[in-house]
N, C-alpha and C positions, 0 to 999 in steps of 0.2 A: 343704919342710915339715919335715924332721928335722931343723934348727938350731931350729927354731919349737919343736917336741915336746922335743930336748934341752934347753932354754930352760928350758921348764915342769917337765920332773923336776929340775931345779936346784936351783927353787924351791924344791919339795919337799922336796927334800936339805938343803936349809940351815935350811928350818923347822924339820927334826926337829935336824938338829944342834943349832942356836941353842935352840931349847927345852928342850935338856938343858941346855947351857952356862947360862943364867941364872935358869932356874926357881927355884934353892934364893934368888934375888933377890926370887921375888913374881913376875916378869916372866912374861906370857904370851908364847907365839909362833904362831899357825896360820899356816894361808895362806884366802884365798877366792878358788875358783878359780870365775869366770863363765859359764858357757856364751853366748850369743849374749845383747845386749842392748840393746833399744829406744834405740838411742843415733844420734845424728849421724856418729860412725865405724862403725858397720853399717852406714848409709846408704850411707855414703862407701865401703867392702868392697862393697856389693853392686852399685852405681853402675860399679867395676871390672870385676868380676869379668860384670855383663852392662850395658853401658854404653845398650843399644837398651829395655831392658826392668829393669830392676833389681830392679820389684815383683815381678817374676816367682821372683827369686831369693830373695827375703824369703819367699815365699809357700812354695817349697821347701823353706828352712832350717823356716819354723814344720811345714808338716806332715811333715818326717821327727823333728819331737820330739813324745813323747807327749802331753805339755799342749795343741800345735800353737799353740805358743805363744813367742814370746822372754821372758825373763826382763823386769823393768823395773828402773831405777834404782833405786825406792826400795825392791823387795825385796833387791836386792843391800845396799844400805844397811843396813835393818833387821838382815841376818845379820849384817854387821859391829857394829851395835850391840850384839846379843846377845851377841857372841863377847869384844865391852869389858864388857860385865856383869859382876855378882855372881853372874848365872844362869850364867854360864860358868865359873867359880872354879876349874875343877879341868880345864878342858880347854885344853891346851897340847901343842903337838908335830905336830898332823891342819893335816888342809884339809876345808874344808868346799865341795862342789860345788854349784854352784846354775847348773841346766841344762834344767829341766823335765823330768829322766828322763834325757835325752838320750843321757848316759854309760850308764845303766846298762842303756838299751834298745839299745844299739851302733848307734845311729841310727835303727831301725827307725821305720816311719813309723806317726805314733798312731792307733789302730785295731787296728792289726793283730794285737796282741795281746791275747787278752780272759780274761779271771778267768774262774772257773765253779767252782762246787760243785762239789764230789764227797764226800760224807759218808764213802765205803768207803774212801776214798783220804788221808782224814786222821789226823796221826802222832798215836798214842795214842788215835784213834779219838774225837777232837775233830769231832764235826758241825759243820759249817758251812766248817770248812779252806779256804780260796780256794785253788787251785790254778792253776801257769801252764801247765799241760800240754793241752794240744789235746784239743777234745773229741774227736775220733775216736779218741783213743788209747785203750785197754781198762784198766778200772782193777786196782791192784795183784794178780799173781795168786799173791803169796805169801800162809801164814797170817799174821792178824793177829799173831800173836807174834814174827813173824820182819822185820814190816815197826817196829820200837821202834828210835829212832834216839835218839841224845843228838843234842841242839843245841850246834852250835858254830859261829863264826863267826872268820875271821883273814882280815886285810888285806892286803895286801901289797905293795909297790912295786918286788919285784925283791930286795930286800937282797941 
């Protein structure tokens, strides 16, 4: 598995390079990385990997994604269309993951994770805030003043 995994940060690596190197061209560069997908080489992987039973193994993959679901063909497609768009013009250098969640739930199996209100518990005292935190958990017991966060987000691949 870690030649497979080396493989794929590769990718990665050479997107962002290549997307500096020709961008001042016009030229875009992503990647689109797939998670599992409705394909005859799934079939073929899971035919392998349980040769007595294979639906069994499809059936596995879809419910540890949260959609419980494989991606299909033509969603993978469409993102590549968007990412050749006008709609994309200014995005060049990413990869865009299309997985049903899959990555972002570290596999966990869909379900198992569930949203819920908590009004008390939202930043700036935004009702309605979805939160992923377990409902048993007791909500914030700091003052509202001290629970004020700036929003920030960064990516990162290791650099």
């Amino acid at each position: 598995m870690a030649p497979y995994v080396a493989s794929k940060h590769g990718v990665l690596g050479l997107t962002k390079v290549a997307s500096a190197d020709v961008a001042r061209f016009g030229v875009r560069v992503n990647a689109v990385c797939p998670g599992p997908v409705e394909t005859r080489m799934m079939r073929s992987l899971e035919s392998q990997r349980n040769p007595a039973d294979p639906r069994a193994v499809h059936d596995a993959n879809s419910a540890n994604t949260p959609t419980g679901r494989y991606a299909t063909p033509e969603e993978v497609a469409n993102a590549v269309m968007y990412l050749c768009s006008d709609l994309a013009s200014d995005i060049t250098g990413t990869h865009l993951v299309i997985d049903g969640g899959r990555s972002g739930s570290g596999g966990a199996p869909s379900g198992t994770r569930r949203f819920i209100e908590h009004p008390e518990r939202s930043i700036r005292g935004l009702a309605g805030h979805h939160s992923m935190m377990p409902p048993d958990q007791p909500p914030f017991s700091q003052p509202r003043a001290a629970r004020r966060v700036k929003a920030s987000a960064t990516v990162s691949l290791g650099e």
